[in-house]
C-alpha positions in Angstrom: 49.9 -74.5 -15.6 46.6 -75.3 -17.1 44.0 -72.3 -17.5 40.9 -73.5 -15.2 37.9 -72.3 -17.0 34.1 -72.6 -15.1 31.8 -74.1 -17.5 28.1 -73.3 -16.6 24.9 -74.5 -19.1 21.8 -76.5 -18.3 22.2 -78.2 -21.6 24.3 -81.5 -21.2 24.9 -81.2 -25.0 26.3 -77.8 -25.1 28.5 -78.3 -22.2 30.1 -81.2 -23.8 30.8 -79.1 -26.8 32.4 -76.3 -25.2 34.4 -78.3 -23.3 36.2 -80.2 -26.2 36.2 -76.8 -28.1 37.6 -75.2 -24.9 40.3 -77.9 -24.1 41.5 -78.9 -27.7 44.4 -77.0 -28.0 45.9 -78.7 -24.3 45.8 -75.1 -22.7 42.4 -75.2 -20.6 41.1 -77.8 -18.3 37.3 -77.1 -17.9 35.1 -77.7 -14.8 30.9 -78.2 -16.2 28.2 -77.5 -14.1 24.5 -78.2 -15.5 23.4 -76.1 -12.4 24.4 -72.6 -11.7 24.1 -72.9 -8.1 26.4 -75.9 -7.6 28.9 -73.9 -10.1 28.7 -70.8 -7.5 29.4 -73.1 -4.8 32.6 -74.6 -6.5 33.6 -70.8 -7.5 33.7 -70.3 -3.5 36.0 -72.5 -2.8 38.7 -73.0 -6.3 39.9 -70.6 -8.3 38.7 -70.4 -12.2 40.5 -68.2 -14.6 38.0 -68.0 -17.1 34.0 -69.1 -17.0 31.4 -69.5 -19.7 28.0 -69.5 -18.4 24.7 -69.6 -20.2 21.8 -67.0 -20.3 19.2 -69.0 -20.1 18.8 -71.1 -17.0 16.3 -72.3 -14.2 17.3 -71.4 -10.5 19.6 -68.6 -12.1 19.9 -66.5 -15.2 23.4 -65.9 -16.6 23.1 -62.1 -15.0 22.0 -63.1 -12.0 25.2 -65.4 -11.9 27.5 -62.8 -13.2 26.2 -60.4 -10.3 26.6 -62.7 -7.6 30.1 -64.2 -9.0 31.6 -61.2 -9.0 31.3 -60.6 -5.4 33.0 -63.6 -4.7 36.9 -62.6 -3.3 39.6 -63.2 -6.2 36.6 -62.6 -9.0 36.4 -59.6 -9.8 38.4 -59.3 -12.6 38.4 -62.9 -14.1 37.2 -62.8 -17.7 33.5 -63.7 -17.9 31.6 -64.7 -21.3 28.0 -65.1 -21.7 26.3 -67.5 -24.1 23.1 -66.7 -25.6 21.4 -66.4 -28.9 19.7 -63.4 -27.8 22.2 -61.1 -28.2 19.8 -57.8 -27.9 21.0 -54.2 -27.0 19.4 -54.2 -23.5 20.3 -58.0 -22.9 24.3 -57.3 -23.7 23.8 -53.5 -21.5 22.5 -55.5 -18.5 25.0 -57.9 -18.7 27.6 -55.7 -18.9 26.6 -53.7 -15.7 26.3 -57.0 -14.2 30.0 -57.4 -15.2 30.4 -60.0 -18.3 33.7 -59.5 -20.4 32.1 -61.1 -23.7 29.2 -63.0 -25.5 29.5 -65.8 -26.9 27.0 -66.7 -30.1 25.3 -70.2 -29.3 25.9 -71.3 -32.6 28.2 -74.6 -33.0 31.4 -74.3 -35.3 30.7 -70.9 -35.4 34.0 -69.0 -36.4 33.2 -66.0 -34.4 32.5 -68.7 -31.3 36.4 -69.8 -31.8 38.4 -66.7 -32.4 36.5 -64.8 -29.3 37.2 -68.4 -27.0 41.1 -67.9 -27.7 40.9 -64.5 -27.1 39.3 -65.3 -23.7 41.5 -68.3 -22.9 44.4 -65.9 -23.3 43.2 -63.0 -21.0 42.4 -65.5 -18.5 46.1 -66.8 -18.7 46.8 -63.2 -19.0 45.5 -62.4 -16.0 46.6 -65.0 -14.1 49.9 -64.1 -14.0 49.2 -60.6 -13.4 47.3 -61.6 -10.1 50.3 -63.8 -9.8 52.8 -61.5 -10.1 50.5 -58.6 -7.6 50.9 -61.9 -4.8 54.6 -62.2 -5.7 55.0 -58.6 -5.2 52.8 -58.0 -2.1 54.0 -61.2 -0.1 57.9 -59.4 -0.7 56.7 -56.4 0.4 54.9 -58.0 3.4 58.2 -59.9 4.1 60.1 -56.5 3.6 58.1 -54.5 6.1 58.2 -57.5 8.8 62.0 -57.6 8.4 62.1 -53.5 9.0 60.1 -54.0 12.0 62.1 -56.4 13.3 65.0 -54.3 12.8 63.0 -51.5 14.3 62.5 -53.5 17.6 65.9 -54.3 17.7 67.3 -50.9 17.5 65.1 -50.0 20.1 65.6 -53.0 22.5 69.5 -52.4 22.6 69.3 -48.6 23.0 67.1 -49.7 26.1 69.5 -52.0 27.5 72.2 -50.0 26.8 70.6 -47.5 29.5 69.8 -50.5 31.6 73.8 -51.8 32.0 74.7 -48.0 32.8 72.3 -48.4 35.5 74.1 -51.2 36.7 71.3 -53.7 35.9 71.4 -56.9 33.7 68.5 -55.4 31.1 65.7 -57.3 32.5 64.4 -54.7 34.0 63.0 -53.0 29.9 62.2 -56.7 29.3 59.8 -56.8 32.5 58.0 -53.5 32.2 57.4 -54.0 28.9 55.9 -57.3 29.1 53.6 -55.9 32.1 52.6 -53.2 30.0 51.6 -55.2 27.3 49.2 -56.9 29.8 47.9 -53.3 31.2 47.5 -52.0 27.2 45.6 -55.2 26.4 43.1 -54.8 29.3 42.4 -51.4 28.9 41.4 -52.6 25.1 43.6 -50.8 23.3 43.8 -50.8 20.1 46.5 -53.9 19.0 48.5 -51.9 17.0 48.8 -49.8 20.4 48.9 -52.2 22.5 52.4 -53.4 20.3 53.5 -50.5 20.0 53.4 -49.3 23.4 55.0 -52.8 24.2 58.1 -51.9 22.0 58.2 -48.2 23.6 58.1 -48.9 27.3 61.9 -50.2 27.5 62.6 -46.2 26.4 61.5 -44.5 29.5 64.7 -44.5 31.2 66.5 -43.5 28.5 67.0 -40.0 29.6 69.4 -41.6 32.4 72.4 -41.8 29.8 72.9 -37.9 30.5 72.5 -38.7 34.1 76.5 -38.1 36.2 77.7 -41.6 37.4 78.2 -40.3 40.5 74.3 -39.7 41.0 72.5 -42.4 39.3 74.9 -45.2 41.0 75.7 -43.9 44.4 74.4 -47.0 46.6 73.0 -44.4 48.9 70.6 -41.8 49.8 70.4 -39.1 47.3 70.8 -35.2 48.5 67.8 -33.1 47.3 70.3 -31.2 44.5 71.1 -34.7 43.4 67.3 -36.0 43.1 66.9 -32.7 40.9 69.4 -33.9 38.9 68.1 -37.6 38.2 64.8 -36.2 37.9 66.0 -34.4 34.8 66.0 -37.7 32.8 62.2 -37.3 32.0 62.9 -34.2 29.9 66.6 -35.3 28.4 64.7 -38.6 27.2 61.9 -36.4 25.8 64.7 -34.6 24.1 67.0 -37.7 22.6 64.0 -39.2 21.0 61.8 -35.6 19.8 61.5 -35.1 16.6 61.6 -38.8 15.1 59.6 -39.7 11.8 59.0 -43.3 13.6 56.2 -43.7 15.3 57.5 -45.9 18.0 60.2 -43.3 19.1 57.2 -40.6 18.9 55.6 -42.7 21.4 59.0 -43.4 23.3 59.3 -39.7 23.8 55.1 -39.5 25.2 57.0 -42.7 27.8 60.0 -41.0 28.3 58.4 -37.4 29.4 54.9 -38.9 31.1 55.7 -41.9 33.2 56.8 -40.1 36.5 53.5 -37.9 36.1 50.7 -38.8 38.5 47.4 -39.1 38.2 46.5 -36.4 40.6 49.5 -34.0 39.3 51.8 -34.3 41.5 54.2 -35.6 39.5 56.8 -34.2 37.2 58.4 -32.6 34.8 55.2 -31.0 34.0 52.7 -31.8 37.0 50.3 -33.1 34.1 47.3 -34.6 36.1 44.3 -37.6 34.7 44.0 -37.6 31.2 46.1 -34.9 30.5 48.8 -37.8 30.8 49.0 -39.8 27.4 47.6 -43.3 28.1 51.4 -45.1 26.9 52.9 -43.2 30.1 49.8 -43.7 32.5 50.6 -47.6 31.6 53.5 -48.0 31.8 54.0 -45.9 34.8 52.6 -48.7 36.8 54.4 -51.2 35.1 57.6 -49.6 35.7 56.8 -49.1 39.8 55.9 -52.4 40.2 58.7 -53.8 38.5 61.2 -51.5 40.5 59.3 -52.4 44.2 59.3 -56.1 43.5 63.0 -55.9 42.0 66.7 -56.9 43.7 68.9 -54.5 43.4 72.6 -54.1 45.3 70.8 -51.4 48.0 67.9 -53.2 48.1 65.5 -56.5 48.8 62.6 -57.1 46.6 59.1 -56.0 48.3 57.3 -59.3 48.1 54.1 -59.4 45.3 51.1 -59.1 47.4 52.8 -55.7 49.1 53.8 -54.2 45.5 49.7 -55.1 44.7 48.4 -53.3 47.7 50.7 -50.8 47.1 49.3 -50.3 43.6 45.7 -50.5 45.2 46.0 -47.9 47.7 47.6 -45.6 45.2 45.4 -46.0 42.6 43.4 -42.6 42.0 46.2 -40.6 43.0 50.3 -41.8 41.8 47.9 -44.3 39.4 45.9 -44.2 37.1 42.8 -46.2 38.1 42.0 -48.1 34.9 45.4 -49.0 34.3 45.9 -50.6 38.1 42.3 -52.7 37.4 43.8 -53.9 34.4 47.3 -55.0 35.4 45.8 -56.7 38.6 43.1 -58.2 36.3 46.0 -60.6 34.9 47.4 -61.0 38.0 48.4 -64.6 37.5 50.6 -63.6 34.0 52.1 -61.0 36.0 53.1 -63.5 39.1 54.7 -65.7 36.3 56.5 -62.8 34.6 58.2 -61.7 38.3 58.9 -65.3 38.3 62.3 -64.9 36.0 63.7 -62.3 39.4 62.3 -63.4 42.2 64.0 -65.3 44.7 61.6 -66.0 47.3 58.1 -67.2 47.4 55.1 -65.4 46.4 53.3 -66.2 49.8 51.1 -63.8 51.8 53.9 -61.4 54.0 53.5 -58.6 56.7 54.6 -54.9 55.0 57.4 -53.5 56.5 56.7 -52.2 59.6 59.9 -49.3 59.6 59.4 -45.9 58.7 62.2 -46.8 55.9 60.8 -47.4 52.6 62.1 -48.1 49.5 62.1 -45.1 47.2 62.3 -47.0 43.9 61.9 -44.1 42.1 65.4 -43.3 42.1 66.2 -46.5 43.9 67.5 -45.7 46.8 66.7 -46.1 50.4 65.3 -43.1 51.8 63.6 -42.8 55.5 59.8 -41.5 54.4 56.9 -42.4 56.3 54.7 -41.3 53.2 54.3 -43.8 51.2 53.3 -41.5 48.4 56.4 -40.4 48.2 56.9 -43.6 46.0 58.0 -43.5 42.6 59.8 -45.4 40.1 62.7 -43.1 38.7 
């Protein structure tokens, strides 16, 4: 490949010499500009590995030029000679500071003039590659990274539906509340690092369910108050499993894992945390994961239809909910009617709420005869 050198002089007859000088030896292909403005605009938009640009010119001096070149992205360190015949102390300090390489002696044939353009014609080649070779390396490294992530989000996504089949569920379930608690993240205006992240960590919360006794988390009926204990212990055992990691996703699984059955007014558990004292990830994906459980068909139970789940979220909001989070998942309400799409089986039209005392206990899914609908969780 040809070293591209930036040719800039307001003399026609000088750039013409420099530019058979420059190109003689079939190494350089030159680009002239008699104006220092136009050659600016050209140096926004291609890439030069060398330029040559005259001290004395209207519009611009060569300093002036220097200065402004070298904020340009990719120039500041391609090899930059100035040609004058005024080679004075102060003139060479200021044009140093400004950030020229080299001078140049405006003097044709000048021996000095040829040795000093090879020895710039090569740095620029030098640097090339070297600025090649940083591009090389930093587009592996960016490939590198995305293919750990990837693995990253993989590990995590089977360990999640791995507690999902246990729970005699087809996985969709992780898939689901992390998708709504994408939206909730996203609305709140999180950070999108966050809002990824806490995307990746929401199918952990049920984790802690692997230590959980069959007998208990699939019995098709109503749990005994010693056996909600025990479910209720999967907060704390998730919290446990994934303590301690050096990733930050599984740091923020564990914040899921141990927050998302807290309530906003601290009635929750394990820890009866209340408001902000909840880490934002489980305050999200708390709702995300209630929702998805009232609005889900399970072998003991019907799916609530949308618009009750909603009010449901509504009338809880300020006390099992934070507020925020509940304005911003129902501020996307249309992505989160086509994301309950994939499992439901009826039609999302306007229905009455059920009118019996019995009400579905999602939070450790099971049928449970409760007039208080605060009672409502999503274990």
């Amino acid at each position: 490949m040809l070293t591209q050198a930036l040719l800039v002089d307001d003399s026609r007859s000088v750039l013409n010499f420099l530019k058979r000088h420059i190109e003689a030896e079939g190494l350089v292909e030159a680009t002239t500009f008699l104006d220092p403005v136009e050659a600016l605009a050209c140096a926004r938009e291609r890439v030069f590995d060398l330029v040559l640009v005259d001290y004395e010119m209207p519009h611009m001096d060569g300093i002036s030029f220097i200065r402004v070149f070298r904020t340009l992205p990719g120039c500041a360190d391609t090899p930059i000679a100035m040609i004058t015949s005024r080679q004075t102390d102060d003139v060479k300090m200021e044009a140093l500071q400004a950030g020229a390489t080299d001078f140049l002696p405006k003097a044709p044939q000048s021996v000095e003039m040829t040795v000093r353009l090879r020895n710039l014609v090569h740095l620029g080649a030098a640097v090339r590659k070297q600025n090649d070779r940083a591009a090389d390396l930093a587009s592996a490294v960016a490939a590198a990274t995305q293919k750990l992530g990837e693995r990253e989000e993989e590990i995590i996504l089977r360990l999640a539906l791995a507690v999902e089949y246990r729970d005699n569920d087809t996985g969709e379930h992780t898939l689901r509340v992390a998708r709504y608690s994408r939206i909730i993240a996203e609305q709140l205006g999180l950070p999108p690092r966050l809002c990824r992240d806490i995307y990746l960590a929401a199918p952990l919360h049920d984790v802690g369910k692997v230590a959980i006794p069959d007998n208990i988390l699939l019995k098709p009926g109503r749990l005994t108050d010693e056996e909600m204990a025990v479910i209720r212990t999967h907060a704390m055992i998730g919290e446990k499993i994934l303590a301690d990691s050096s990733c930050e996703l599984i740091q923020l699984g564990a914040q899921i894992a141990a927050g998302h059955h807290e309530r906003w007014d601290g009635a929750g558990y394990p820890n009866g945390l209340k408001a902000d004292e909840i880490p934002v990830a489980a305050r999200v994906v708390a709702v995300a994961d209630v929702f998805d459980a009232l609005t889900t068909r399970r072998p003991y139970k019907e799916p609530m239809p949308l618009d009750v789940a909603r009010s449901y979220l509504v009338e809880n909001q300020g006390r099992q909910f934070d507020p925020a989070c509940v304005e911003a998942f129902l501020s996307r309400w249309d992505d989160v009617v086509e994301i309950a799409a994939g499992q439901q089986a009826t039609p999302f039209q306007k229905t009455e709420a059920p009118q019996a005392p019995i009400i579905e206990c999602v939070a450790e899914n099971r049928l449970v005869e409760d007039p208080a609908p605060e009672a409502v969780s999503a274990d």
